[in-house]
SEFI-546771 format. One record per residue (C-alpha): residue in one letter; x, y, z; residue number from 1. Coordinates in steps of 0.2 Angstrom, whole numbers. Example, Ala and Ser with C-alpha at 12.3 -4.5 7.8 and 13.67 -1.06 7.14 Angstrom:
2
+-----+-------+-------+-------+-----+
| res |     x |     y |     z |   n |
+-----+-------+-------+-------+-----+
|   a |    62 |   -22 |    39 |   1 |
|   s |    68 |    -5 |    36 |   2 |
+-----+-------+-------+-------+-----+
END
This chain:
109
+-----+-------+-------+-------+-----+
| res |     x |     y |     z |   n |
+-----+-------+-------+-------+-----+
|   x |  -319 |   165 |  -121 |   1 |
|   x |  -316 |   147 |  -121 |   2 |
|   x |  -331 |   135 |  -122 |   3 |
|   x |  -322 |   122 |  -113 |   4 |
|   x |  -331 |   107 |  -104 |   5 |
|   x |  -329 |   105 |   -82 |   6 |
|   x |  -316 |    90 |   -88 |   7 |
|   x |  -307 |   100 |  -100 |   8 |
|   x |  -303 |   113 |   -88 |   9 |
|   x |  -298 |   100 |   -74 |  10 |
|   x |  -286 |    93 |   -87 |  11 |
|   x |  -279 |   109 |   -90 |  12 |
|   x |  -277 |   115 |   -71 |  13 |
|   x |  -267 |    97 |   -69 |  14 |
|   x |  -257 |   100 |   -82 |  15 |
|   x |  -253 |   117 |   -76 |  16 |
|   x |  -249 |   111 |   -59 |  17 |
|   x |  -239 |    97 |   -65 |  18 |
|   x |  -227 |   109 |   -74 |  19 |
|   x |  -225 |   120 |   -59 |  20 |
|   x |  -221 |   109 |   -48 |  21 |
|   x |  -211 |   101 |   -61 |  22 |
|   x |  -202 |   118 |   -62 |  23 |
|   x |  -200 |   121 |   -42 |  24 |
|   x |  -191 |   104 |   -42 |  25 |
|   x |  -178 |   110 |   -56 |  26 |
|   x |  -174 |   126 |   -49 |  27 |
|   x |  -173 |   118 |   -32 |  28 |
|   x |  -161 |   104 |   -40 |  29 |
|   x |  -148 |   119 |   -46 |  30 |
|   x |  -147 |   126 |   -31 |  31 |
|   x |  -144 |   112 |   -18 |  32 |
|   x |  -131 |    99 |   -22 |  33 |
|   x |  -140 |    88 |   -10 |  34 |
|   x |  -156 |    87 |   -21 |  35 |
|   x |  -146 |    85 |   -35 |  36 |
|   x |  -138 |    68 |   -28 |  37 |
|   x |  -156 |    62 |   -24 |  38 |
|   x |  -163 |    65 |   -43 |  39 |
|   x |  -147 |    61 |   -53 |  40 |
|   x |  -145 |    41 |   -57 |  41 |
|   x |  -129 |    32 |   -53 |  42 |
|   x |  -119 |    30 |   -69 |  43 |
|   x |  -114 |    11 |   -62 |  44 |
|   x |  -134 |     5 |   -62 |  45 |
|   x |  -133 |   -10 |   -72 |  46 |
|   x |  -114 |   -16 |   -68 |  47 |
|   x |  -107 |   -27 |   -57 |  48 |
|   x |   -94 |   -21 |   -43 |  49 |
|   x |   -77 |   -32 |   -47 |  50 |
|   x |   -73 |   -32 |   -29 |  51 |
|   x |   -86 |   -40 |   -24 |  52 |
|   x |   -93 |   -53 |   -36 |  53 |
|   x |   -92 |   -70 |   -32 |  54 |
|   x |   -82 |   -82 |   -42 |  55 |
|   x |   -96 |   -91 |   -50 |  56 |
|   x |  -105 |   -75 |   -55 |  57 |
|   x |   -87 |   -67 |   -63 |  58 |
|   x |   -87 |   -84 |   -74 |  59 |
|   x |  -107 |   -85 |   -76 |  60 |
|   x |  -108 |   -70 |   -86 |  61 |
|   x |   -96 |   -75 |  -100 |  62 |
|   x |   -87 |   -61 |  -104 |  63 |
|   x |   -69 |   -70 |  -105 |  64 |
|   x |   -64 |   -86 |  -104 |  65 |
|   x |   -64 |   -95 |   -87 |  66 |
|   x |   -45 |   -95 |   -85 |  67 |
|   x |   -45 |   -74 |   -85 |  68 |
|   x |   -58 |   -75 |   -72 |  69 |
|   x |   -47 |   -85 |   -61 |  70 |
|   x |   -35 |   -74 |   -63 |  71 |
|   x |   -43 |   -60 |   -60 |  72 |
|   x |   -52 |   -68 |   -46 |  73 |
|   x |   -34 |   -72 |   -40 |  74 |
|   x |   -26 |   -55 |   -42 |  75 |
|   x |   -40 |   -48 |   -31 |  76 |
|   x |   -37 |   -60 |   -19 |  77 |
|   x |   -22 |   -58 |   -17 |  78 |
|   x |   -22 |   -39 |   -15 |  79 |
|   x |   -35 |   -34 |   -10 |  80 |
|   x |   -51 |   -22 |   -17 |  81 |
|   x |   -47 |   -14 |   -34 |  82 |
|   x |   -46 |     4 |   -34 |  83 |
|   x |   -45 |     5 |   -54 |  84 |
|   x |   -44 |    -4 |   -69 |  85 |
|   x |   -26 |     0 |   -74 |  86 |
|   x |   -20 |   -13 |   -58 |  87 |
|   x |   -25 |   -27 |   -67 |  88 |
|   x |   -13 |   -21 |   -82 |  89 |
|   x |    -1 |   -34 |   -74 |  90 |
|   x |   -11 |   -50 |   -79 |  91 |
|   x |    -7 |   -59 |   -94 |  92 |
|   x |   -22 |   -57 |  -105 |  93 |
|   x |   -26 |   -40 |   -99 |  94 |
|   x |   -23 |   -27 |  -113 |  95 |
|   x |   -30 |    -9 |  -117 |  96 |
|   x |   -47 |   -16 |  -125 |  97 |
|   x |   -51 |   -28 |  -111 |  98 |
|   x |   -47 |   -14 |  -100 |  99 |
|   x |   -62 |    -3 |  -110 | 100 |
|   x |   -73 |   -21 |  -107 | 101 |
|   x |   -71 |   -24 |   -90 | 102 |
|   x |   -76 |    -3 |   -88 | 103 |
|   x |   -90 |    -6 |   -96 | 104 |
|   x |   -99 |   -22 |   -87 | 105 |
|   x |   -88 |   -17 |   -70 | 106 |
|   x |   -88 |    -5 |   -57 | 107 |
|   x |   -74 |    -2 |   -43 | 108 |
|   x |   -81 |     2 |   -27 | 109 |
+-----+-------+-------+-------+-----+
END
């Protein structure tokens, strides 16, 4: 029916394969919320944890000034591990848009 070359087929029989199996592991990705955690990508890649970050690191990366990241530095210093944002609400310089900032480069964890 098809004059198709030996190469030609093995092509074909891999692409086959590949959506099959790319198939089994969707299905299999519904149904087991553990698979699902393994093949889903953390929504904090590229961010830095707030609770964590050195001093020197908060101030390399610029976002504020150097006096904000002392405070903020301070403020978790001083009680502890962040569990959110809104904490920081109580630093002078810390408003609704710099809230929206630090969510964006930061994580809590």
């Amino acid at each position: 029916m098809f004059n198709l070359t030996q190469d030609e087929r093995k092509v074909i029989l891999f692409l086959v394969a590949v959506a099959f199996i790319g198939l089994g592991v969707s299905f299999a990705a519904k149904r087991s919320g553990h698979l699902k955690k393994i093949l889903t990508t953390d929504a904090d890649i590229g961010k830095v944890n707030l609770n964590k970050v050195s001093r020197e690191d908060l101030l390399r990366l610029r976002l504020f000034s150097p006096k904000l990241g002392e405070k903020i530095i301070a403020y978790r210093n001083e009680k502890g591990p962040l569990s959110t944002f809104e904490e920081l609400r109580g630093i002078k310089g810390i408003n609704d848009k710099r809230i929206e900032e630090l969510e964006r480069y930061f994580f809590l964890r």
